[in-house]
N, C-alpha and C positions, 0 to 999 in steps of 0.2 A: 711497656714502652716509656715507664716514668713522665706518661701525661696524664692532665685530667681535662676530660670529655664528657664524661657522664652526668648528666643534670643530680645537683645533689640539696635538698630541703626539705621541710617538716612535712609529714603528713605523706598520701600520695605522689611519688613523684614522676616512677616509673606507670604510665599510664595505658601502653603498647608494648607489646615483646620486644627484645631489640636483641637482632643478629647479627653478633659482632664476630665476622672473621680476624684475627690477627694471622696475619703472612711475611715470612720472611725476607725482607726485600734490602738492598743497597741503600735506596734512597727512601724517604717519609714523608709520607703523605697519609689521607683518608679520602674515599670516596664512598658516597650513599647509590643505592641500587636506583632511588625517583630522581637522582640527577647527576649521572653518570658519566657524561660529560667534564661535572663538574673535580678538580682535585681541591683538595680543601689541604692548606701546608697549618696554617693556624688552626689550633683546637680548643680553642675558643669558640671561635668560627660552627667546628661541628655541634659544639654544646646548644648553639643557638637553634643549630639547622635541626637539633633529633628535638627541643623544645618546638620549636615553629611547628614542624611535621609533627606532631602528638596534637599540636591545637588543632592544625589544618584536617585532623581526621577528626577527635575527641571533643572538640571545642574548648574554650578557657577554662570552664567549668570544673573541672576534678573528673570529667566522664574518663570512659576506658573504652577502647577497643581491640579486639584479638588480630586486626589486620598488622603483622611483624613491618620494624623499620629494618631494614639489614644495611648494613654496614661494614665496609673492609678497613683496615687499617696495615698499612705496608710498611716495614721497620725494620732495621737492622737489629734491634733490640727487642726482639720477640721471638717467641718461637711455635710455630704455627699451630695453629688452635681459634677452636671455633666456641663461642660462647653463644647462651641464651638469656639473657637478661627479662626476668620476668618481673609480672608487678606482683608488688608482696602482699600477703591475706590481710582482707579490711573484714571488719564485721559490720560499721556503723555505717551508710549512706552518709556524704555530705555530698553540695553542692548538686550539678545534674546527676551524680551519682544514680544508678534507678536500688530500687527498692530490695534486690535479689542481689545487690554488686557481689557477696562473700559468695555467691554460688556460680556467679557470670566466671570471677577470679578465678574458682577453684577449677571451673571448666577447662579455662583456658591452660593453667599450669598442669593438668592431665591430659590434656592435648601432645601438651611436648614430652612432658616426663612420661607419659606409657612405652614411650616408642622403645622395644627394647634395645635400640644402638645407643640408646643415649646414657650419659652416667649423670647422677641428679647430685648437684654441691646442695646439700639443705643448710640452711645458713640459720644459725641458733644465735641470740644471744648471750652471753654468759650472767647475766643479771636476771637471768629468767629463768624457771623451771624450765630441766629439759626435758622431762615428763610430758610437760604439757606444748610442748614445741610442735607446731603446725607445719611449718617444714619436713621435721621426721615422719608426724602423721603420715600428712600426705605421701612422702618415701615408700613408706612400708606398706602403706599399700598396694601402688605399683610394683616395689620391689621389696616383697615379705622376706627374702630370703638375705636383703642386705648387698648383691652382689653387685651392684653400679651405684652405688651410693658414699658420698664421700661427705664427711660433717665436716662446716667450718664453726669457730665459738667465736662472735667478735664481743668489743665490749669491755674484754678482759681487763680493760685499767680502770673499769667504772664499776666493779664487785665492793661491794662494802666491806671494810675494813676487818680484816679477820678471817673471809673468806675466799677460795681459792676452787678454779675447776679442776685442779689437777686430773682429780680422780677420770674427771671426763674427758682429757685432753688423753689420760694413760687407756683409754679405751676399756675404763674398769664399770661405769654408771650402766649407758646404755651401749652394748659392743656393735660398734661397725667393722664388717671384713676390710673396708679401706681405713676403717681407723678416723680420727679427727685432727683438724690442724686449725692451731690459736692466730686468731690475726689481730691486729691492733690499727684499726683505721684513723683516720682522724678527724677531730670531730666540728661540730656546723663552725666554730666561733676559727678552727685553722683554717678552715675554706673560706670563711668570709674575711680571715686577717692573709689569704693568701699563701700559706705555707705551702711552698717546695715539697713534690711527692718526696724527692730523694732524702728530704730533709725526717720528713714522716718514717721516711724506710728506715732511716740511721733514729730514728725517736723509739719505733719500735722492736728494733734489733737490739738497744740497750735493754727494754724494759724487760726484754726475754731475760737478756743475761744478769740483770739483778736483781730481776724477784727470784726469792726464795724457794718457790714454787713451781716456778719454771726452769730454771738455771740446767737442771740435768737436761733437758731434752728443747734448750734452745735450738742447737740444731735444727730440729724437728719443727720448728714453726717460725710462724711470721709470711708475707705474700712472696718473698722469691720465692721462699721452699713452696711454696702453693703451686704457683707457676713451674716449678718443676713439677713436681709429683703429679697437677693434672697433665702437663706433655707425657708424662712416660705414662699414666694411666689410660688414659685415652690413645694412645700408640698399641700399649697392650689389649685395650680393649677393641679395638678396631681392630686389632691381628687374630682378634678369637670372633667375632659375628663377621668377618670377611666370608670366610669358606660360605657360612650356609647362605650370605648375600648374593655372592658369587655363583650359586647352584640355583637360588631363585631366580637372578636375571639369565641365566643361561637356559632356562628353562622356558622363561619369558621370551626370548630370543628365538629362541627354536619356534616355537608356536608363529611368533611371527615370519622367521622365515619359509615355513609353510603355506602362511596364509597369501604372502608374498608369490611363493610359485604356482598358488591355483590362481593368482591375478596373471601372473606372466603371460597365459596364452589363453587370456579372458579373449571373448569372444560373444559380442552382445546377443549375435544371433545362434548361439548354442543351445538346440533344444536340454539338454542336459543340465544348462545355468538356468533356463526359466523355468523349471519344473521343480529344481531346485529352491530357487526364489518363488515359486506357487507356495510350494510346500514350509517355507518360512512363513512367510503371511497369513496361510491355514492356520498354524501353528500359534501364531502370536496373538492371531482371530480369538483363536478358543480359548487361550490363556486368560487376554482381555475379557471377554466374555464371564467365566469361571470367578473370574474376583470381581466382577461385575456384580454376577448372581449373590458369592458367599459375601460379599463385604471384605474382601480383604487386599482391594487397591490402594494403593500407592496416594492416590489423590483423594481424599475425602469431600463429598458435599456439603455444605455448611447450609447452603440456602431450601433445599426440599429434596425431598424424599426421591431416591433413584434405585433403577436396578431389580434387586435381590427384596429389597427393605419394603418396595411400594407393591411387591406378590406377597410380603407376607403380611402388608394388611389389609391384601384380596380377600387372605384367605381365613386372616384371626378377625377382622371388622366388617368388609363389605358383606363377605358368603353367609358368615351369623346374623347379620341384619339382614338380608335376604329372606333366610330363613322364616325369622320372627316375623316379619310380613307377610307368610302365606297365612290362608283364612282359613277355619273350618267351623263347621257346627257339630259342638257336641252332641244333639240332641240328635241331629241327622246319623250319626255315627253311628247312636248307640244301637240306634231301629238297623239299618244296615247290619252292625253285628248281629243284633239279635234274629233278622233273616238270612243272614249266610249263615248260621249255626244252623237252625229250622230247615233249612234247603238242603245243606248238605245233608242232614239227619238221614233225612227221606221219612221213613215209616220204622225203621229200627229205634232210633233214638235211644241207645245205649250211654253212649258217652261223646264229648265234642272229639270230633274229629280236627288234623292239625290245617285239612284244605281249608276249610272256616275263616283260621287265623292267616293260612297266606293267601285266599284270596282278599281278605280286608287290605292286608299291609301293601300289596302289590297295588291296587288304588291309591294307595295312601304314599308310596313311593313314586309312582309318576309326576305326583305334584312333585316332586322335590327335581325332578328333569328342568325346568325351567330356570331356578337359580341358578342349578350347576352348571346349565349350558352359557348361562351368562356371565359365571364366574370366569368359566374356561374361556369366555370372551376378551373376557378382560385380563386376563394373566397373557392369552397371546399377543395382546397389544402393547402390554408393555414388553414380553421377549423381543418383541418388532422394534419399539423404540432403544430397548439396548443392545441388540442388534447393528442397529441406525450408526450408533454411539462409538460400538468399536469400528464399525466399518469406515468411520471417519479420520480413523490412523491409516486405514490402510490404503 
């Protein structure tokens, strides 16, 4: 739309996503989704509103947050397309920054870019290894295979003397199936003396056609051809993941319109719906119950011991200290052994017989009835208390 809206200075600047429709319309304006009411004809105006709204969530500080600003913009001179404007990878914390920012960032830019409807611009500089380009990184991971992925190289006038990205621009360094396209923005000191997009445009439509380097494949670059190539990429590419979107929600749909006609001739007093809803509630009883036992809920306890966790130190701490507290005397034992051996004997007294040794142990086993019963005490009281626990869902 040869405006400029977008907040532009050193450091951090993009601090929240920003989803910018551009829609094809007669007349020009912009409207924000938090104040929708509002048309905004200056964009000036919206630079201020996407800055205010970045503090009003982030604070003044440098902080970031993943909640997206969306924004429309309505033009005769556009051609419909939906952007994501992301914040670009910091390594270093400044200001409220927190301490983990390069991984909060990287979250959030995998947030958008996994989704596979989406096709990811990785924006490179050309003054910079593109080996080591954190854009592509990240690309190729979500898409190893290249196929939503579109390089831009900006920069291109700020390459040191002598050198040139051609090789990367001809899609020869690192190859994209979309290929790469040079752009030439402009830089902090034309924003701050106020230059003209269109003047920018015509600055860097020349520098194509006479550098050396570029001259054969001006064509091929600078921001209209951008703006074309992502309309017709993203046309094409929304014409190939439609079908299988189209068979998701249709499927979706279906499900719902089912669910829709066992409501139609709902009828509260239908034995059939409460035995059915019994039978949900059993159901979700036991489930709750089950990860209760194993440890494997949803909600974890931080402050004491629940469930699953407080039986198994019935069974690995209470029951063994149990244990080690029963009394005996050895010396009492020994004589007992040595009269059930004698007893059993009779008058043969060949060899020890094995009644001997399980009458002793069968004594010696009874004591042990006592802990057990008390373990078993105490493991049902807590099945009782998690019990308690789910039955309070239900």
């Amino acid at each position: 739309p040869s405006r400029d809206f977008l907040p532009r200075g050193s450091g951090i600047v993009t601090r929240r996503p920003l989803i910018l429709q551009l829609i094809f319309s007669k007349t020009e304006y912009a409207e924000f989704l938090h104040c929708k009411s509002k048309k905004f004809t200056d964009f000036d105006e919206v630079r201020q509103e996407i800055e205010a709204e970045t503090d009003r969530v982030t604070g003044t500080n440098k902080g970031i947050s993943p909640v997206p600003i969306n924004l429309r913009v309505y033009s005769p001179h556009v051609l419909n397309l939906t952007l994501i404007d992301l914040p670009g990878i910091t390594k270093v914390p400044v200001g409220d920054q927190p301490q983990d920012i390069e991984f909060q960032i990287r979250d959030m830019i995998l947030q958008f870019i996994s989704r596979e409807s989406s096709l990811i611009l990785a924006v490179t500089p050309a003054n910079m290894d593109l080996a080591n380009s954190d854009a592509l990184k990240m690309a190729k991971e979500v898409d190893p295979q290249g196929l939503r992925t579109i390089g831009v190289i900006t920069k291109l006038d700020l390459m040191d003397e002598g050198t040139d990205a051609r090789d990367v621009l001809e899609n020869k360094l690192l190859p994209l199936r979309r290929g790469y396209i040079g752009v030439v923005n402009r830089s902090q000191k034309d924003i701050d003396g106020k230059k003209d997009i269109r003047a920018a445009l015509a600055a860097e439509r020349k520098f194509f056609l006479s550098h050396p380097a570029y001259r054969h494949m001006a064509e091929r670059m600078g921001t209209p051809h951008l703006q074309r190539v992502l309309n017709q990429q993203l046309t094409n590419h929304i014409r190939e993941t439609l079908p299988s979107l189209r068979s998701k929600l249709q499927s979706q749909l279906l499900s719902l319109e089912k669910e829709v006609e066992e409501y139609k001739n709902f009828r509260p007093d239908d034995p059939a719906r409460k035995t059915k809803a019994l039978l949900q509630m059993v159901q979700q009883f036991g489930v709750d119950f089950e990860k209760r036992i194993e440890g494997s809920g949803d909600q974890v306890d931080t402050l004491e011991l629940s469930g699953g966790a407080r039986i198994n130190r019935i069974f690995h701490e209470r029951f063994p200290f149990e244990l080690v507290k029963m009394e005996f005397d050895e010396k009492d034992l020994r004589r007992e052994i040595s009269y059930a051996i004698k007893n059993i004997h009779g008058v043969t007294g060949l060899f020890t017989p094995d009644l001997a040794f399980e009458a002793i142990v069968k004594k010696q086993v009874v004591k042990l009835k006592e802990p057990c019963l008390k373990c078993v005490d105490l493991v049902i009281q807590e099945l009782i208390n998690t019990v308690r626990q789910c039955t309070s869902k239900v």
